[in-house]
C-alpha positions as CSV (number, residue, x, y, z in Angstrom):
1,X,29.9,-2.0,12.9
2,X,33.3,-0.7,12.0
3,X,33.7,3.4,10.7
4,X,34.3,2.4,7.4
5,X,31.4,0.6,6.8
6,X,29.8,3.0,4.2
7,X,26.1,2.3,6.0
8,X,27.3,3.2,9.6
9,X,26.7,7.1,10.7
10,X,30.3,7.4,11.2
11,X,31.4,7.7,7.7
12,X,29.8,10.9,7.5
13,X,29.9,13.8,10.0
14,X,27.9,16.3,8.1
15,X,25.2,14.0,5.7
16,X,23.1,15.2,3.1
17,X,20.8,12.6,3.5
18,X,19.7,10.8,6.9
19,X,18.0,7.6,6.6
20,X,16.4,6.8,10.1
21,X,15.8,3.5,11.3
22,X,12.9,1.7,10.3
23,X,11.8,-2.0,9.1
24,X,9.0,-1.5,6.6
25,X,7.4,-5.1,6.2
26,X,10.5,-6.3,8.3
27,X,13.8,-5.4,5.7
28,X,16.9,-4.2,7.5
29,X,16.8,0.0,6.5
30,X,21.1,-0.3,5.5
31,X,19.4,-2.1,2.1
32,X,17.9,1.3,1.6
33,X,20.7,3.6,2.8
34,X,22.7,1.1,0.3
35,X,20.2,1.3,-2.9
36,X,20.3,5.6,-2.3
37,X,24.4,5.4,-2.0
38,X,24.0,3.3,-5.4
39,X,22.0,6.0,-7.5
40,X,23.9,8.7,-5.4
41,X,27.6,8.3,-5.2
42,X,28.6,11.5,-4.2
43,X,25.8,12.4,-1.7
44,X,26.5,12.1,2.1
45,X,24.2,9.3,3.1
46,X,23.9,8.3,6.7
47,X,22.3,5.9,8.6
48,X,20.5,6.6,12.2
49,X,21.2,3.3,14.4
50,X,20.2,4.6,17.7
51,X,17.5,7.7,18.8
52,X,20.8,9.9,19.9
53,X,22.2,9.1,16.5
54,X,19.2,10.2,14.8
55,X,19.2,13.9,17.0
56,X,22.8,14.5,15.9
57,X,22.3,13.4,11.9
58,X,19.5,15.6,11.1
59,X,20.6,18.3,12.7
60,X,22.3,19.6,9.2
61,X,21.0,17.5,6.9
62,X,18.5,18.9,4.5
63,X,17.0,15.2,3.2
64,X,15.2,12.8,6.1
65,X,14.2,9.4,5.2
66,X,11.9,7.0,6.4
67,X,8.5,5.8,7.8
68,X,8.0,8.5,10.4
69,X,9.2,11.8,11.9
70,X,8.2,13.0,15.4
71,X,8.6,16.6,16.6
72,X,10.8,16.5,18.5
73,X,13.0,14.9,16.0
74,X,11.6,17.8,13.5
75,X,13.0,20.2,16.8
76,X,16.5,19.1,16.3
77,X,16.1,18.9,12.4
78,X,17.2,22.7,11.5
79,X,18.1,22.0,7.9
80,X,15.2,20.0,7.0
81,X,14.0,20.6,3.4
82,X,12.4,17.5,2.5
83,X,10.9,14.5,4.6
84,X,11.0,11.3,2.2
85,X,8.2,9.0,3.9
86,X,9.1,5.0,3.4
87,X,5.4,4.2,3.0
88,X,2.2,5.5,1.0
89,X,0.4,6.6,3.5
90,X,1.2,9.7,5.5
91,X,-1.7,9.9,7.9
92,X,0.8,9.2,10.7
93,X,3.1,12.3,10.2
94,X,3.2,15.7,12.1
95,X,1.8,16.7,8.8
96,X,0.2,20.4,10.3
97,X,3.5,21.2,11.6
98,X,5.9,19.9,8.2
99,X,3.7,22.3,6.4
100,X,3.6,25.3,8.6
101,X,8.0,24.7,8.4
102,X,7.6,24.5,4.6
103,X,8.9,21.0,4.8
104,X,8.5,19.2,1.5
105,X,7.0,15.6,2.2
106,X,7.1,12.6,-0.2
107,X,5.5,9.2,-0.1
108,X,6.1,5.5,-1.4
109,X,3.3,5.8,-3.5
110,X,3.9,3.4,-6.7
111,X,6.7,1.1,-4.7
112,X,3.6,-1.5,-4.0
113,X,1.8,-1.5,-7.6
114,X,3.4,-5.0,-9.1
115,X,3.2,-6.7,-5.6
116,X,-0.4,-6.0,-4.5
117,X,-1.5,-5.9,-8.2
118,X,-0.2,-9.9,-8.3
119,X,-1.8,-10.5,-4.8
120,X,-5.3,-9.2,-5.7
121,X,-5.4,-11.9,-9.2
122,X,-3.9,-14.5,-6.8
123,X,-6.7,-13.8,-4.7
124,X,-9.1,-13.2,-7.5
125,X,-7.6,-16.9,-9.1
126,X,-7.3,-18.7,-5.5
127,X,-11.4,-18.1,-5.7
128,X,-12.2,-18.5,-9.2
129,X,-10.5,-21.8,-9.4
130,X,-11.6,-23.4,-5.5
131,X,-7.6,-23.9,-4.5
132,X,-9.3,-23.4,-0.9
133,X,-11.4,-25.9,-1.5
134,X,-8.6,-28.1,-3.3
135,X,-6.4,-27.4,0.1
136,X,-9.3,-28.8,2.6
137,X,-9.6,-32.0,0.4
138,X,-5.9,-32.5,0.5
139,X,-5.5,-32.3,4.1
140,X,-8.4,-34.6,4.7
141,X,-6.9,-36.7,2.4
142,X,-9.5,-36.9,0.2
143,X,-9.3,-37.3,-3.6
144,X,-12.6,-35.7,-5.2
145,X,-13.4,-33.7,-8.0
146,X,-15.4,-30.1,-7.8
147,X,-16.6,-28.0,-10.4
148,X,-14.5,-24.7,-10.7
149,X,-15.3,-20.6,-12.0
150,X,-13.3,-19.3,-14.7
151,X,-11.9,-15.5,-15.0
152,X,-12.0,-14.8,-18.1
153,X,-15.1,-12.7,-19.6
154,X,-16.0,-11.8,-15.9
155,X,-15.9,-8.2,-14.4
156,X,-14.0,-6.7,-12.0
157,X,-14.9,-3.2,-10.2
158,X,-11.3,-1.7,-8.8
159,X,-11.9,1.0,-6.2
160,X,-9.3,3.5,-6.2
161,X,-7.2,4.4,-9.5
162,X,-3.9,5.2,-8.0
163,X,-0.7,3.4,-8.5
164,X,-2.2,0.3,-7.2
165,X,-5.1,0.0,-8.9
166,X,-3.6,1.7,-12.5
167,X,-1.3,-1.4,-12.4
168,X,-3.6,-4.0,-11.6
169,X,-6.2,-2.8,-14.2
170,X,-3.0,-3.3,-16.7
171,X,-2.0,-6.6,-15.3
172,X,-5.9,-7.8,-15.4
173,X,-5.8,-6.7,-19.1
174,X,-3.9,-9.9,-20.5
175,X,-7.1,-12.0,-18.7
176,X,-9.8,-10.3,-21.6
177,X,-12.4,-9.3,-18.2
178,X,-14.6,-6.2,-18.1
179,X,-13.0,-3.7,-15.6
180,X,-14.6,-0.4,-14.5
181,X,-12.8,2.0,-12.2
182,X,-14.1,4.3,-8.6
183,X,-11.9,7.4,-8.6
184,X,-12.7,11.0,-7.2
185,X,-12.1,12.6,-10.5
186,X,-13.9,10.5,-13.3
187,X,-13.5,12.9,-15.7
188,X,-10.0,12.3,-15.8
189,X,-10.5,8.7,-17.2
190,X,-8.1,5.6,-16.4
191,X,-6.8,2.4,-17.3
192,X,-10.3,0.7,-16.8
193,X,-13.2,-0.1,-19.6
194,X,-15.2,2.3,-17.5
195,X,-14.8,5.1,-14.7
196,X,-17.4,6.4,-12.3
197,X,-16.7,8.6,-9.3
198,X,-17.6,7.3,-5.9
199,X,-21.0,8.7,-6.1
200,X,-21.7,6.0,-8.5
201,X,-19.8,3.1,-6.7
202,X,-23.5,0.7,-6.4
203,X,-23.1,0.8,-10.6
204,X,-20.0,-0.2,-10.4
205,X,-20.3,-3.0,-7.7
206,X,-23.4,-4.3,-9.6
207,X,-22.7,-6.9,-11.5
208,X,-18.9,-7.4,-10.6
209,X,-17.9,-11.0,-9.8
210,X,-14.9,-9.4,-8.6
211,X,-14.1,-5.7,-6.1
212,X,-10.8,-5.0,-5.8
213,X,-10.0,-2.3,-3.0
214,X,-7.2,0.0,-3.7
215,X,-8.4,3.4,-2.1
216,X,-7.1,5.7,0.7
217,X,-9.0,5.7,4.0
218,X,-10.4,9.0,4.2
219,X,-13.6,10.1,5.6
220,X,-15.2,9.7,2.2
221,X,-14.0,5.6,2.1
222,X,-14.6,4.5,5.6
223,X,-17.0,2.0,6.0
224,X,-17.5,2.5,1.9
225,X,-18.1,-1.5,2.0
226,X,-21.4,-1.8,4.1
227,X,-24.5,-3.6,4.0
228,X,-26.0,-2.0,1.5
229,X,-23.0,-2.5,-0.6
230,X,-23.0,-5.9,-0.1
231,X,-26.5,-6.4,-0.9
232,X,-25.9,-4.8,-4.6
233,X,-22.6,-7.1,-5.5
234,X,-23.7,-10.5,-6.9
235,X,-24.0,-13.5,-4.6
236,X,-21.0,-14.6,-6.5
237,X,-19.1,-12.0,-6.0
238,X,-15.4,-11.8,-4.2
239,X,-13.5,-9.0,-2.3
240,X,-10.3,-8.3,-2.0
241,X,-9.2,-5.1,0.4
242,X,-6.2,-4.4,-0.2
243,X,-6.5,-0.6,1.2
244,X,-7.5,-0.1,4.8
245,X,-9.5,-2.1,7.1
246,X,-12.0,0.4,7.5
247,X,-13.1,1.1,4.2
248,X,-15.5,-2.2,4.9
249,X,-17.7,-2.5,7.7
250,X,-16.3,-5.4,9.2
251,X,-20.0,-6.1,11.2
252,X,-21.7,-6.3,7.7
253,X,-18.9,-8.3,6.3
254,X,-19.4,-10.7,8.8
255,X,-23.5,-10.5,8.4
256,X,-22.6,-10.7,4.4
257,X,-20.6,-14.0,4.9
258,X,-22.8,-15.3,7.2
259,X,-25.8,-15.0,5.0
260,X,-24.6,-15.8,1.7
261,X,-24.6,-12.3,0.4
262,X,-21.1,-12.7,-1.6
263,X,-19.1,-15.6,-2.3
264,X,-16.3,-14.9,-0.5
265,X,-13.7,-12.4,0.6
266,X,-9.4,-12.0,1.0
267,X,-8.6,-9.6,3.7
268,X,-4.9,-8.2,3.7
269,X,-6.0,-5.8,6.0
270,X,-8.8,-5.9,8.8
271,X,-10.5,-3.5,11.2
272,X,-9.7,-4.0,13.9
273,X,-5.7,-4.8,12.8
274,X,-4.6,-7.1,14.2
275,X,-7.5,-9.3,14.1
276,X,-8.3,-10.9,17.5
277,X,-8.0,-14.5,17.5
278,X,-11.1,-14.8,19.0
279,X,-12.6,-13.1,15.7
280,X,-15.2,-15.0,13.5
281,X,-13.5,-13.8,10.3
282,X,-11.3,-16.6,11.2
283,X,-13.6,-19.6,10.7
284,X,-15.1,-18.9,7.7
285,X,-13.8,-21.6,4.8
286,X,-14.4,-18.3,2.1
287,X,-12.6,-15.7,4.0
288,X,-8.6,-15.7,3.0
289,X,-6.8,-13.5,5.5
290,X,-3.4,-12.8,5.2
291,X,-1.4,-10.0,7.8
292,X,-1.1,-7.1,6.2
293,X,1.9,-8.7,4.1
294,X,0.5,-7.2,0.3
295,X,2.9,-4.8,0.6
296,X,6.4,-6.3,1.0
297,X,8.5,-7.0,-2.1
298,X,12.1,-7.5,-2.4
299,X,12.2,-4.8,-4.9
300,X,11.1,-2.5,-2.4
301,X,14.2,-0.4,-1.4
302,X,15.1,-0.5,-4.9
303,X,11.9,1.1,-6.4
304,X,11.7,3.4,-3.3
305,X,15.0,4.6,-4.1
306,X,14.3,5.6,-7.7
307,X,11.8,7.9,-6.5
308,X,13.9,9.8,-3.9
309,X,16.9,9.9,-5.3
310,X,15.8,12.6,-8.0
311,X,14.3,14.4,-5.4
312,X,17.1,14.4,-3.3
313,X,19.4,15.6,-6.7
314,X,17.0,18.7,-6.9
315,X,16.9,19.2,-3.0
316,X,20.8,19.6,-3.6
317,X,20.8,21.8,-6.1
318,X,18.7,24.5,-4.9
319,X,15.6,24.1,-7.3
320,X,12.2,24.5,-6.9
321,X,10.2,21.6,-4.7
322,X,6.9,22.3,-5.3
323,X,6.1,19.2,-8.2
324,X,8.5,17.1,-6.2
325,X,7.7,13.4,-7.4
326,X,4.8,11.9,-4.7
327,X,5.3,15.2,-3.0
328,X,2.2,14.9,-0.8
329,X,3.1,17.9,1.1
């Protein structure tokens, strides 16, 4: 890479912004440095190629940027204001030690809502109207008709009222189904028809031909999805996880499947991740698994970069961080 490429470390000796390297959902990290350097024309941006690189970049700049941050990166990092995480969740960060520094920390929360909103209905759709069983017939070569499920007028339980699941719940809205909502804080409402807290979650799996899961893992949400759960959804029921692996007990999914507790499930993410070959999950004809891949959208640098780029203005200009967008931290 020559000096004067505007992405390469060299072009700035002192940055005010440090994006370190990274490949969230395999996209090269200079689109990102490039969509910042496009809302910010006048702000140092630099890219970290190599570890050394990254040790010498931060070591002034008060804006760091990207998926993680070790400490003894955060050692080297004296000007550090603000860590801009590339991804929504921040379980993986020094986060004890970013606080105790009074180092601002931001997520990619709202970068994945159109994506995983559209693969949740394409999930919800690929069930409703067979296309699994359409695809089995077609590579048996087999021309014959089956009777399909529709959509509309159904109702659809979407754990987890964040960005995800706001924009699914609007997305679902031009289909004229029943939604309900699982959030920690009912009272504050949502996009849904109806919003319980997760104390209530077996009303609002009962009767849902469709669970959508949109949720954090936390201590509260692991293993959410057990047995019990699955004995309250309808046999006709689907689920979709689009959260963590853990938030379903992968055992009682596979006793659920097994006995013909719910119709069927799409797993973009598994526990354990990745799932062994050897797994059962794999054989079943209504389980859709698909790696972890929800996430990625070409848009992604793009919408990430609307969200830090005011935060890095305000970082700049002295002002007060504490209702920093997606400030986590």
């Amino acid at each position: 890479m020559s000096a004067d490429d505007p992405t390469s470390h060299s072009s700035r000796t002192d940055p005010d912004v440090v994006v370190l390297r990274g490949k969230p959902h395999g996209m090269a990290p200079e689109r990102y440095a490039d969509a910042l350097r496009d809302r910010l024309p006048h702000v140092g941006i630099a890219r970290a190629e190599t570890p050394a690189d990254a040790r010498s970049l931060v070591e002034s700049a008060p804006v760091v940027t990207g998926f993680s941050i070790d400490e003894s990166l955060l050692d080297a990092a004296d000007a550090i204001e603000l860590f801009a995480c590339t991804y929504a969740g921040t379980g993986h960060l020094p986060r004890e030690t970013l606080a105790d520094r009074d180092i601002a920390v931001t997520n990619a929360s709202g970068v994945h809502g159109p994506n995983i909103a559209e693969h949740v209905i394409g999930a919800f759709l690929t069930f409703t109207r067979k296309f699994l069983t359409a695809r089995r017939r077609q590579q048996r070569h087999e021309w014959r008709s089956y009777q399909a499920r529709e959509f509309t007028g159904s109702r659809v339980a979407i754990v987890g009222l964040g960005a995800i699941g706001r924009t699914l719940a609007d997305r679902l809205a031009a289909f004229d189904v029943e939604t309900v909502g699982v959030r920690y804080s009912p009272e504050k409402g949502g996009p849904t028809d109806e919003v319980v807290g997760f104390d209530r979650i077996h009303d609002a799996l009962a009767g849902s031909e469709y669970v959508a899961l949109a949720t954090p893992l936390t201590e509260e949400t692991r293993g959410l999805i057990d047995a019990d759960a699955f004995l309250t959804m309808p046999t006709d029921a689907v689920l979709v996880n689009v959260a963590r692996g853990p938030v379903v007990d992968t055992d009682d999914l596979v006793a659920a499947i097994r006995d013909n507790h719910i119709a069927g499930a799409a797993l973009d993410v598994t526990d354990p991740e990745p799932l062994p070959p050897e797994h059962p999950l794999w054989d079943f004809e209504n389980v859709l698994i698909s790696a972890h891949v929800a996430g990625h959208t070409p848009a992604y640098y793009d919408r990430l970069a609307d969200i830090v780029a005011p935060n890095v203005e305000r970082v700049l200009a002295g002002d007060d961080l504490s209702d920093l967008a997606n400030r986590v931290v």
